[in-house]
PLY file of the C-alpha trace (Angstrom):
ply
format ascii 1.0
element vertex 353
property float x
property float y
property float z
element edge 352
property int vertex1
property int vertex2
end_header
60.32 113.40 91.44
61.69 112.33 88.18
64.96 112.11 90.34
63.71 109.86 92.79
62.06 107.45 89.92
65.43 107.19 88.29
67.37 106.46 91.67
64.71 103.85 92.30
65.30 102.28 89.17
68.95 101.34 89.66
69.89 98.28 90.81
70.83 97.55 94.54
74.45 98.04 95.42
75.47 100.42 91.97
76.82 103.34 93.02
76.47 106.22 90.90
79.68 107.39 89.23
81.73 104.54 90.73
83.75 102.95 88.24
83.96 99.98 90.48
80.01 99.62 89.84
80.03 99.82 93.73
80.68 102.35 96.24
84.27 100.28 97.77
84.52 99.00 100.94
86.35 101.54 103.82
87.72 98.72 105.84
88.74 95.76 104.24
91.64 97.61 102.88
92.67 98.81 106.24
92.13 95.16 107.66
94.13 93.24 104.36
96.83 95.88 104.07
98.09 95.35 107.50
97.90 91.45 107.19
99.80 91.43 104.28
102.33 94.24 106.04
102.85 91.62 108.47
103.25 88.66 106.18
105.84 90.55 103.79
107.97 91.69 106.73
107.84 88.00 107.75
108.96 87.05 104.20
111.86 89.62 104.38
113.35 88.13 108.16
113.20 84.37 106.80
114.65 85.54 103.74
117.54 87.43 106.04
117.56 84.71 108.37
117.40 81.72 105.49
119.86 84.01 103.39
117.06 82.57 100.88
116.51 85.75 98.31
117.56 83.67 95.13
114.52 81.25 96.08
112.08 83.59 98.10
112.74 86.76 97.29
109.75 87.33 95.38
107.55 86.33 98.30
107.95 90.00 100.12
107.85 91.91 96.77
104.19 90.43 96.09
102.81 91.18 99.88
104.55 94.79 99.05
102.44 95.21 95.95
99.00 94.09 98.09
100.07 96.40 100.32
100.55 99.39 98.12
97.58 98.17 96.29
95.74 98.67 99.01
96.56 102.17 99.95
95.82 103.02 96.70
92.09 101.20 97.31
91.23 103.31 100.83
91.99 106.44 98.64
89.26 105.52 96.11
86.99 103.96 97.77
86.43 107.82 99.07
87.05 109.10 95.31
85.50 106.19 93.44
84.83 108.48 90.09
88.85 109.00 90.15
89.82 106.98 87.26
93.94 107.75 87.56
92.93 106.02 91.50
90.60 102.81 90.05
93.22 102.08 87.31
96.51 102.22 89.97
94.59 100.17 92.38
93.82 97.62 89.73
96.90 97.33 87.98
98.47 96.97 92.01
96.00 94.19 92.76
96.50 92.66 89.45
100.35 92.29 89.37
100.70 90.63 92.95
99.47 87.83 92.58
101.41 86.25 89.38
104.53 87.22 91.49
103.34 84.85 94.00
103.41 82.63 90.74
106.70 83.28 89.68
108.02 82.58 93.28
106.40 78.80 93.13
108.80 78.78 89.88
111.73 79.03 91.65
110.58 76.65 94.31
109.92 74.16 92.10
113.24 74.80 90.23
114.81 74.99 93.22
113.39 71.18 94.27
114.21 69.88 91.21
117.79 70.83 91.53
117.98 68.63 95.02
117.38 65.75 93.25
117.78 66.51 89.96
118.39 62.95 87.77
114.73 62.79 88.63
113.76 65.70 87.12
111.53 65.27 83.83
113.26 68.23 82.25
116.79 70.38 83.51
116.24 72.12 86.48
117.75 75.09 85.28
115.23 75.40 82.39
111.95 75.24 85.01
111.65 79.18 85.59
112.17 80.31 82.02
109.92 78.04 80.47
106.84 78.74 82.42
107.50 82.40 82.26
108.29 81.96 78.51
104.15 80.50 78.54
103.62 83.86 80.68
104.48 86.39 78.39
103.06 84.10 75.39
99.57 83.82 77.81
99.52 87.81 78.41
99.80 88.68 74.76
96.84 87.31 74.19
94.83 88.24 76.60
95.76 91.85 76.05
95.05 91.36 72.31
92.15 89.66 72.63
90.87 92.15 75.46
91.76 95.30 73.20
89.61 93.23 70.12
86.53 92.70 72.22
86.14 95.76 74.60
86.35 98.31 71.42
82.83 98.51 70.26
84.08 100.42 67.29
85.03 96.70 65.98
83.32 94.64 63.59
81.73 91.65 65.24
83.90 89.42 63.32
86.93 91.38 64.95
85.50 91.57 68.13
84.34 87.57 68.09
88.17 87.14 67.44
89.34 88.81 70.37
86.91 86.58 72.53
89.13 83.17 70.36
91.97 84.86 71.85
90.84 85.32 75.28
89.71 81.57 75.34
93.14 80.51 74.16
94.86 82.12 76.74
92.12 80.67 79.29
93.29 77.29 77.87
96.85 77.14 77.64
96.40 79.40 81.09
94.57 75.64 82.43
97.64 73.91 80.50
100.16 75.36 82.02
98.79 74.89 85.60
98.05 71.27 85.21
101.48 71.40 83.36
103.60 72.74 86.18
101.56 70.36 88.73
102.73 67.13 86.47
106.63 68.05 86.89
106.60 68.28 90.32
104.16 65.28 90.76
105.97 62.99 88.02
109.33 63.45 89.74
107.29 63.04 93.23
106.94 59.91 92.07
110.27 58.97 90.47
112.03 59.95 93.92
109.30 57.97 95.66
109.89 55.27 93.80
113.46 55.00 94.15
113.29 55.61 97.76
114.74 59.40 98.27
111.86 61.27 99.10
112.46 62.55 102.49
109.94 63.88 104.71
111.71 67.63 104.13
111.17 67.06 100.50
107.80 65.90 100.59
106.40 68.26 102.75
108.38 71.27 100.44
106.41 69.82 97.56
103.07 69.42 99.27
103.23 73.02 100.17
103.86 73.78 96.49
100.57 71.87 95.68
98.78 73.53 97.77
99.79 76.91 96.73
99.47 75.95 93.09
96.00 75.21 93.86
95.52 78.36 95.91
96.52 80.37 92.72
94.54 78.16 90.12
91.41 79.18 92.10
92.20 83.01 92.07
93.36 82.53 88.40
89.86 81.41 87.51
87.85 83.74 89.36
89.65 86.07 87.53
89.04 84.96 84.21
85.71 84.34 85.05
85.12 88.39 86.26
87.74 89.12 82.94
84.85 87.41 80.59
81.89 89.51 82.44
83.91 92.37 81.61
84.74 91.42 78.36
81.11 91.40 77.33
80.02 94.60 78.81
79.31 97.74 76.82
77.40 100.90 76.29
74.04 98.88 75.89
74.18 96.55 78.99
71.63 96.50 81.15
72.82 97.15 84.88
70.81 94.47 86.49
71.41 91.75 83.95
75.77 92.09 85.07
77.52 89.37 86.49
77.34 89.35 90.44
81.05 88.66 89.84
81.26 92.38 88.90
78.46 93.32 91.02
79.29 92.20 94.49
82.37 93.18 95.76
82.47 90.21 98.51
83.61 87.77 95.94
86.99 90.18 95.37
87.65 89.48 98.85
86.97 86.21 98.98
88.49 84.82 96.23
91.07 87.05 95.10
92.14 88.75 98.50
91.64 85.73 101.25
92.88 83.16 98.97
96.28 85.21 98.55
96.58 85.83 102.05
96.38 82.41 102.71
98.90 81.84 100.11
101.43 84.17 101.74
100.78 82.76 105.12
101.47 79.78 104.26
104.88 80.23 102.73
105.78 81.96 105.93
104.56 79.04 107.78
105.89 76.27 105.85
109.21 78.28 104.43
110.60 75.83 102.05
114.44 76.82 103.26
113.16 75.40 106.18
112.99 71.98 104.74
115.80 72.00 102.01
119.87 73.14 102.13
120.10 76.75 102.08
122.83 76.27 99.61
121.06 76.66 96.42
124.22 74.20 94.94
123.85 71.68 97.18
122.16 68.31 95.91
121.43 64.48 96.66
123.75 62.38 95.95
122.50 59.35 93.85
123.35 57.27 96.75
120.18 58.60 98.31
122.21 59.48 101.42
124.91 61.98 100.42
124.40 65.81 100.28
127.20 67.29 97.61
127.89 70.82 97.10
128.09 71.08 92.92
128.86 73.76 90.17
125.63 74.28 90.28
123.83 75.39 86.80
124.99 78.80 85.52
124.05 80.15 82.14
127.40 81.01 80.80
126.16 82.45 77.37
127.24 85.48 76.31
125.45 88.59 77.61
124.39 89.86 74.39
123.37 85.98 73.33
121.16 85.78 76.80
119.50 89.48 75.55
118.02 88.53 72.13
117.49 84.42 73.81
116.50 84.81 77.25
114.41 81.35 77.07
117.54 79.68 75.41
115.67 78.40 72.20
118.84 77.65 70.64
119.89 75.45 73.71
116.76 73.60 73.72
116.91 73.11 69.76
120.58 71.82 70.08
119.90 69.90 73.40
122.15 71.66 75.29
121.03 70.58 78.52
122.18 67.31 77.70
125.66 68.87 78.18
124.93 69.99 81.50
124.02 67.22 83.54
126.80 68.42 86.50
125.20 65.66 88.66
126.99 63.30 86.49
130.10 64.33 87.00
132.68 64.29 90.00
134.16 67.29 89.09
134.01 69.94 91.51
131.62 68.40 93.80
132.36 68.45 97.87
130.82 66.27 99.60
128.80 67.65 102.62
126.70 66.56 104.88
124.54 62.74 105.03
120.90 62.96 106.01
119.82 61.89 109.08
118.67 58.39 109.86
114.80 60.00 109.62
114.99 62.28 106.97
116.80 59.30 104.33
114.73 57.61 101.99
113.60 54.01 102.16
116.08 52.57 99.47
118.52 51.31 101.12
120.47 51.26 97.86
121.20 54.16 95.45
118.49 55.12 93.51
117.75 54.04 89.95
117.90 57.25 87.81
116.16 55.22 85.14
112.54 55.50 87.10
0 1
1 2
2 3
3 4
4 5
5 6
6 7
7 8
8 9
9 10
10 11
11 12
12 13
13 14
14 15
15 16
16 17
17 18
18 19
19 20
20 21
21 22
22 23
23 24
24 25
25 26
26 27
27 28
28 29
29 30
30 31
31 32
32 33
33 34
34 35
35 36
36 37
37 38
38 39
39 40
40 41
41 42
42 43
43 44
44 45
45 46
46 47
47 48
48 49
49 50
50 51
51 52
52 53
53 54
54 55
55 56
56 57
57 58
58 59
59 60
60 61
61 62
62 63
63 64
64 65
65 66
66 67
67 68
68 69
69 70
70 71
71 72
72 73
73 74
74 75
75 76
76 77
77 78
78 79
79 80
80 81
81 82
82 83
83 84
84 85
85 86
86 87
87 88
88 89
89 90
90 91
91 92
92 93
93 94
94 95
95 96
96 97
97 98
98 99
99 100
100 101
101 102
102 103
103 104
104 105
105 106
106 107
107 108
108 109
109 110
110 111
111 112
112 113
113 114
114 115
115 116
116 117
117 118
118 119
119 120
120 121
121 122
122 123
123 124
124 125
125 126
126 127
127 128
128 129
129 130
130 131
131 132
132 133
133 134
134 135
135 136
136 137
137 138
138 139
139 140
140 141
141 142
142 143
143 144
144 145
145 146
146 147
147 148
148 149
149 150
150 151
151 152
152 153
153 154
154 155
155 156
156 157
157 158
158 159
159 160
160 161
161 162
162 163
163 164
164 165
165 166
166 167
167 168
168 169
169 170
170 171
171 172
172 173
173 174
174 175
175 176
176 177
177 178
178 179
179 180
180 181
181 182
182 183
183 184
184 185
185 186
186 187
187 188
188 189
189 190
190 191
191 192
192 193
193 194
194 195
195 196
196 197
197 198
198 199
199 200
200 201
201 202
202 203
203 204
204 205
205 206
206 207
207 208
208 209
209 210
210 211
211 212
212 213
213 214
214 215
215 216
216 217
217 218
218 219
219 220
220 221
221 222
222 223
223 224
224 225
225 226
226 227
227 228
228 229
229 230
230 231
231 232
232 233
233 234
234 235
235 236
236 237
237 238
238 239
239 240
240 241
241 242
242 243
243 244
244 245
245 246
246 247
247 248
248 249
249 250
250 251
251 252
252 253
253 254
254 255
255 256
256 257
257 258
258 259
259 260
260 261
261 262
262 263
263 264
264 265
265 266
266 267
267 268
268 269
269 270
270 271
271 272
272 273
273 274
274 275
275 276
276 277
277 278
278 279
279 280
280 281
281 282
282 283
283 284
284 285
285 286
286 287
287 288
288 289
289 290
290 291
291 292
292 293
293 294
294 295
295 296
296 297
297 298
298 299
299 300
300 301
301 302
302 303
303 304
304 305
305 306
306 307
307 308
308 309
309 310
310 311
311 312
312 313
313 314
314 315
315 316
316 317
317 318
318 319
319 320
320 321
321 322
322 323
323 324
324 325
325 326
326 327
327 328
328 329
329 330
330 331
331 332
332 333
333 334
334 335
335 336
336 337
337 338
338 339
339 340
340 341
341 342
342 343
343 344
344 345
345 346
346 347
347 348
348 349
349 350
350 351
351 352
């Protein structure tokens, strides 16, 4: 009787012993892991076909860790009391998606270098800078998670962690709106001077979109990493966040919006839309493709191990040094754009915009 009281008393969709609060669902991860089978093998032909791997590469890796992340969901959700099972499948599900991230790096890195006198900072400098706020972004969110999930903490301690976890929410927002302000400001300068093609500005349009695909999934996630935050022995079950609590908004806005993410890269594959040469770049006639040097970081190995992020470059203004647009040397002349694909200068473009 006493059984049935206390089974009564639980509130509706916890499952008993599941550390996922709920019992999971059988199918979804059936349904989502063959999706995202068929998206990453998409991602690995285009990549074959675009000989793209520099640029897209990531794209299959990610849809390969949904995938396996998946797998690793079916087995729990018929063990959910396994905890070796919930923390595989989290860490899975949890990794994909900032490789989608990283891949909209190299995109935009990769844009930049097409018409790069427009670009509001060196085109080679693009990937390790926003993985340089990465790493900088993850520290302290696994600091300040360790600080406020221990309940052995003081509350002073444990209020610092939650500072933490709010920085990294903020500079997490900075860097977003950050990343969306290169690509728009040079949108802008190339608009202005008359190079945007239509290739160009539907390769940056897609990145937009994407970027706003992963800002959404970034703050669901912060919002269900808060919930969790503030959890502990005392909680009361039915006083949880529905975030936690209902496993619909997982799918929704972590799994859909990712899916939708990868299908659009395979739809809109931006080596469909710019040179498959990653050295190949607009002339600042606006009309002239020219195969360059292309930028190479030709530090010392041992120099690039202890500086990945080239601190000592950007301190000495190295990049300044590099400009290989500006200079004739080495640069082949290739193709001209098409009468629809050229810009609406009819002059060369004024790298001063």
């Amino acid at each position: 009787m006493s059984s049935s009281n206390s089974t009564q008393d639980l509130p509706p969709g916890y499952a008993p012993g599941s550390l996922w609060y709920y019992a999971p669902n059988k199918g979804a991860p059936i349904a989502f892991g063959v999706l995202f089978l068929l998206s990453g093998l998409v991602h690995g032909w285009q990549c074959f076909k675009y000989k793209c791997w520099k640029v897209g590469g990531l794209l299959p890796w990610a849809a390969t860790l949904f995938v396996a992340g998946f797998v690793v969901r079916e087995v729990g959700a018929y063990n959910y009391d396994d905890l070796n099972i919930f923390i595989a499948s989290t860490v899975l599900l949890l990794v994909a998606p900032p490789v989608y991230e990283g891949a909209n790096y190299f995109l935009l890195g990769r844009i930049l270098y097409y018409v790069p006198y427009f670009s509001p900072l060196h085109p080679g400098r693009v990937v390790t800078t926003f993985i340089g706020i990465d790493v900088v972004i993850g520290a302290l969110t696994g600091n300040g998670a360790s600080y406020v999930s221990n309940s052995s903490l003081t509350e002073e301690k444990r209020n610092m962690g939650k500072s933490l976890l709010k920085a990294a929410l903020l500079l997490q927002l900075a860097s977003m709106g950050g990343f969306v302000a290169i690509a728009a400001r040079y949108q802008y300068r190339c608009r202005k001077a008359g190079v945007l093609s239509r290739n160009l500005h539907t390769v940056l349009i897609v990145l937009y979109t994407s970027s706003a695909i992963i800002s959404v999934r970034t703050i669901f996630r912060i919002v269900e990493y808060f919930a969790v935050a503030s959890l502990d022995a005392r909680s009361d079950f039915k006083k949880i966040s529905p975030v936690i609590r209902h496993e619909a908004y997982f799918w929704v806005f972590e799994v859909s919006l990712m899916l939708c993410n990868s299908v659009l890269m395979n739809s809109f594959h931006p080596s469909r839309f710019l040179p498959r040469n990653n050295k190949i770049y607009l002339a600042e006639d606006g009309i002239t493709e020219i195969e360059g040097p292309g930028y190479d970081d030709k530090r010392p190995f041992i120099v690039t191990l202890f500086d990945p992020f080239d601190i000592i470059g950007l301190i000495t203004r190295r990049d300044r040094k590099t400009k290989y647009w500006e200079s004739d040397t080495a640069a082949v002349p290739t193709t001209q754009l098409p009468q629809d694909e050229k810009g609406t200068a009819s002059k060369g473009p004024n790298t001063e915009a």
